[in-house]
C-alpha positions in Angstrom: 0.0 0.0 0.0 1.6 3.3 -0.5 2.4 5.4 1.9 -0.2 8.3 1.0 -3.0 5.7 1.4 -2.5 5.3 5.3 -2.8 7.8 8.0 -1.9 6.8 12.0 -3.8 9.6 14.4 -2.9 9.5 17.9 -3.3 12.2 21.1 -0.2 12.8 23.3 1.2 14.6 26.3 4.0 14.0 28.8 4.9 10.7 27.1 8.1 11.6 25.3 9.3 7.7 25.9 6.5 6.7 24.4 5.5 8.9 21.7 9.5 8.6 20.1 9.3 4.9 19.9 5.2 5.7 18.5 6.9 8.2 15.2 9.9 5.2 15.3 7.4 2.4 14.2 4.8 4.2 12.6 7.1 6.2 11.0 9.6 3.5 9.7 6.7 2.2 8.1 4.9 4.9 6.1 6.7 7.5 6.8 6.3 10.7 9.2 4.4 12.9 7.1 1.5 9.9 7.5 1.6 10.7 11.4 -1.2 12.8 12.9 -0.2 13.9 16.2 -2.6 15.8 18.5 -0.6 17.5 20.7 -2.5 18.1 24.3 -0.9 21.6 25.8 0.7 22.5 22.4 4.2 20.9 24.3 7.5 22.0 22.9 8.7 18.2 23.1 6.0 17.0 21.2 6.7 19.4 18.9 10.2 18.0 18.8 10.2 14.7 18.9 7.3 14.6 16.4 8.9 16.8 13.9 7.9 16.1 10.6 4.9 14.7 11.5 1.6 16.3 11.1 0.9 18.5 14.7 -2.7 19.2 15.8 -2.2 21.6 18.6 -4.8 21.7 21.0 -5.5 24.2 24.3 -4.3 22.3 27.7 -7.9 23.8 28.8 -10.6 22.1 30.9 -9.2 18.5 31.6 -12.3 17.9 33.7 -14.2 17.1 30.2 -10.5 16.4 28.0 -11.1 12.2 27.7 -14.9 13.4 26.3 -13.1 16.5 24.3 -10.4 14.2 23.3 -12.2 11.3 21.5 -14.9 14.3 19.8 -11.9 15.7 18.3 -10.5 11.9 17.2 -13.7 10.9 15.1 -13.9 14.2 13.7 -10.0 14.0 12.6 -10.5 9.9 11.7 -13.4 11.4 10.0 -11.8 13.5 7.6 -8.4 11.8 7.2 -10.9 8.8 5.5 -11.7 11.1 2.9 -8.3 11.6 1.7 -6.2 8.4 3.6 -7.5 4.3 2.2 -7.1 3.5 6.2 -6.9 5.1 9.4 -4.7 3.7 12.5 -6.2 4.9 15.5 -4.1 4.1 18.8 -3.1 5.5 21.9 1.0 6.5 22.3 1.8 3.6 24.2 -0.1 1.3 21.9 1.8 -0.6 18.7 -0.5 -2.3 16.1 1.9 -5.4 14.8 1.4 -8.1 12.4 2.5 -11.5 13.5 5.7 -12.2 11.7 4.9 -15.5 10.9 2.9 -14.4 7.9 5.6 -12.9 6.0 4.1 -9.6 6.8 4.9 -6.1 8.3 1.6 -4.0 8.6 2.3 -2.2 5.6 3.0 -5.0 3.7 0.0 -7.1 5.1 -2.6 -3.8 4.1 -1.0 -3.6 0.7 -2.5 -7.3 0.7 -5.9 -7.0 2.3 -7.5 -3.6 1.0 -11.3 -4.2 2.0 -13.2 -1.4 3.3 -13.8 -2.5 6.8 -13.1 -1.9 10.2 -10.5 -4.3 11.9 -10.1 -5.1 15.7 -6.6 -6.5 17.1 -6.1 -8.9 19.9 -5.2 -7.0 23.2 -2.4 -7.6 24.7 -0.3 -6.0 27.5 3.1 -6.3 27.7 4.3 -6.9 31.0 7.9 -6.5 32.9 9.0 -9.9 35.4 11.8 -7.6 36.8 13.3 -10.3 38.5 13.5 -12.4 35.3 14.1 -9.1 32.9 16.8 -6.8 34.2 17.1 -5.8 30.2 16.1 -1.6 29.8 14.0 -1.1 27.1 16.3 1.8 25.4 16.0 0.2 22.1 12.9 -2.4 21.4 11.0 -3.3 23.8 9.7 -6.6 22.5 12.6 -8.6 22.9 13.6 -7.4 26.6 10.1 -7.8 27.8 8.7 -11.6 26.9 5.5 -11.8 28.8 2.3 -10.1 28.0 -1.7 -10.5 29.6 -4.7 -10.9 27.5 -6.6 -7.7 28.1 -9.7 -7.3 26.0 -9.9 -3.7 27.0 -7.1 -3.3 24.1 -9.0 -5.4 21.7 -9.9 -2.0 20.1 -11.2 -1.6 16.0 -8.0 0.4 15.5 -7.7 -0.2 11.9 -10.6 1.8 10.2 -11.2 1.8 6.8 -14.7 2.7 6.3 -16.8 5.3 7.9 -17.6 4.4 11.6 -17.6 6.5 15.2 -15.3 4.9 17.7 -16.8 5.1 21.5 -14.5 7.0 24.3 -11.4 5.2 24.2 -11.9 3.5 21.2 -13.1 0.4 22.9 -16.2 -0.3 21.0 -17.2 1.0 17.2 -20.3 1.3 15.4 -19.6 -1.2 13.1 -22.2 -4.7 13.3 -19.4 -7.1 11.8 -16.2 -8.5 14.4 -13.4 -8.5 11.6 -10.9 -9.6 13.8 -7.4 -11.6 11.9 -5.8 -13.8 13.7 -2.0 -12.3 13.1 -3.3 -8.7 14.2 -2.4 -7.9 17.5 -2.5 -4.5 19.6 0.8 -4.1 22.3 0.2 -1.9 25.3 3.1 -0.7 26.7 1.8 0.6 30.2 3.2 -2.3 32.6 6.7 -2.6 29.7 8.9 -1.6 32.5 8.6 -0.5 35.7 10.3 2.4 36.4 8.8 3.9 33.3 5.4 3.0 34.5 6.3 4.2 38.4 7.4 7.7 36.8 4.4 7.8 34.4 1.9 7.6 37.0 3.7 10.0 39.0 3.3 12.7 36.7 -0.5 11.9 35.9 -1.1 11.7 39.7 0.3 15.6 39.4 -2.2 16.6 37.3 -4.7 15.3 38.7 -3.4 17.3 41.8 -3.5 20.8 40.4 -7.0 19.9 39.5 -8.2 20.0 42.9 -10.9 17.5 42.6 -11.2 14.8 45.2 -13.7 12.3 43.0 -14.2 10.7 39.7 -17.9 12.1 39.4 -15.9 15.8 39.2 -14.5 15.3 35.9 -14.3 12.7 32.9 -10.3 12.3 32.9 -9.1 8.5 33.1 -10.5 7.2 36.6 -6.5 5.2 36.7 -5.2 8.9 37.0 -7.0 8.7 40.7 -4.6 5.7 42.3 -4.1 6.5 45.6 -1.6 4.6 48.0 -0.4 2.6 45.1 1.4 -0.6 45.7 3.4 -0.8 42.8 5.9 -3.2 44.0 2.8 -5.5 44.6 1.4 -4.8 41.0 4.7 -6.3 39.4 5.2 -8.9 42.0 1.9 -9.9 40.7 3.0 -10.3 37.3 5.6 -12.8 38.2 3.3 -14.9 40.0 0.6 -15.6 37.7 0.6 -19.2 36.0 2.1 -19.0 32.2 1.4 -20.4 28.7 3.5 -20.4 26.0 1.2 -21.8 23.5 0.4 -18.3 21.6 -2.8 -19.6 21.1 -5.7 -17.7 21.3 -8.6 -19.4 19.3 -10.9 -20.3 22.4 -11.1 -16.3 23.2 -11.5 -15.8 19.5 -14.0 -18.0 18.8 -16.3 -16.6 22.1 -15.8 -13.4 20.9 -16.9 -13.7 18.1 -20.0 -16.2 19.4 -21.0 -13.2 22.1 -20.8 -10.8 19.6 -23.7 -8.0 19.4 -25.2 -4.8 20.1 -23.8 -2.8 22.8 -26.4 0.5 22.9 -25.5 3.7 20.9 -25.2 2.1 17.8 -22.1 0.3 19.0 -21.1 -3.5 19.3 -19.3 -5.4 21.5 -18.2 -8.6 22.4 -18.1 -10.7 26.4 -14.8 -9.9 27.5 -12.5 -12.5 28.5 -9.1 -11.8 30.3 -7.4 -15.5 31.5 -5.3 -15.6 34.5 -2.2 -16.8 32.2 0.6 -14.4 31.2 1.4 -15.5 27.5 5.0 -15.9 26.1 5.2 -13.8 23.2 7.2 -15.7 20.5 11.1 -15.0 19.6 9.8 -13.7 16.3 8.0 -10.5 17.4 11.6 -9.5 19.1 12.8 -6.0 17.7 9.7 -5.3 16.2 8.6 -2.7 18.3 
């Protein structure tokens, strides 16, 4: 597919880690100028990092409505981009849309080969850091270094839109009545990738949240994980380490019921029952460096 017939939209702020390894991937693959980067505050970094890229500034203004602001401004933008782009990549920073390598594929190569207008969802998964078992940084790739990752159907999100559609908040859910779902797509979240990334990320959303002086969810419609108070990080990780593991990469039992539960959801959007095993799954040699 050529690189004028994809666009990759995605909102950022305070996530410099994140967003330079976001315009490394994306960007390796069709090129910067096919980035759309909505840039929260208007941040000099962003600016930076993202150069060459196409920069959406928007006001750092009333983050008690931002997440509802946010995702407005996204399916207006997803919107428009369709009229011009073949397909749209809708993801958050921290989020890395791959194609399993055991295809023969990169995602470019694998939408030059399936060019149906449709609107594709990608199995969720979280990568997750065993810091006792993973002393590796994650400077360079992250896959690789990190081996582990949990099923998380939150991240099962239609990211891949190429026909008209509204994604819900968060791009969890679409309005779109068919579950195209391949098996070789998957979605990466990089929240739990590394711990002292994650313990310094929170931090600095716990700040804002500060100098916003609410004390409640109900005050505002910013991400309710923003909130953690008393956090027991060192638990969360420990966690990790001590769930039971699978390294069969299979995943056709949770495909199959999604696809079985799949229906309405209210609003004109659909859903599926979400499933999220116990397991931690070994993520195969093959997906190393890719991301």
């Amino acid at each position: 597919m050529q690189q004028d017939k994809v666009a990759i939209l995605t909102t950022v702020r305070d996530d410099d880690f994140f967003l330079k390894k976001w315009v490394d991937y994306y960007g390796g693959m069709f090129g910067k100028e096919a980035l759309y980067v909505i840039n929260h505050g208007n941040q000099a970094a962003v600016r930076n990092i993202a150069a060459g890229c196409n920069l959406f500034p928007i006001p750092d203004g009333d983050r008690r409505k931002f997440n509802v602001l946010n995702w407005r401004t996204k399916n207006h933008l997803m919107q428009a981009l369709l009229r011009w782009y073949h397909v749209v990549i809708v993801c958050d920073v921290d989020e890395f849309v791959v194609i399993d390598p055991a295809t023969g594929h990169d995602l470019r190569s694998w939408l030059d080969a399936n060019t149906g207008r449709t609107v594709r969802t990608a199995m969720g998964l979280e990568v997750t850091h065993l810091p006792s078992e993973e002393p590796e940084p994650v400077n360079g790739s992250i896959l690789g270094p990190r081996r582990w990752a949990q099923m998380n159907c939150f991240y099962a999100k239609p990211c891949i839109i190429s026909r008209k559609t509204k994604l819900s908040r968060g791009g969890h859910y679409a309005e779109h009545d068919t579950l195209d779902m391949p098996d070789c797509l998957y979605m990466f979240h990089m929240k739990y990738c590394d711990y002292d990334l994650y313990v310094d990320t929170l931090n600095r959303r716990r700040a804002i949240i500060d100098g916003m002086n609410i004390e409640s969810t109900k005050d505002t419609t910013t991400n309710i994980q923003w909130f953690a108070q008393n956090r027991d990080d060192d638990g969360t990780f420990r966690a990790f380490e001590e769930r039971p593991r699978d390294r069969s990469w299979d995943f056709s039992p949770y495909r199959k019921q999604f696809h079985d539960s799949w229906g309405p959801r209210g609003h004109n959007l659909y859903h599926f029952k979400r499933a999220n095993p116990k397991e931690l799954f070994q993520i195969p040699e093959r997906f190393g460096g890719i991301c």
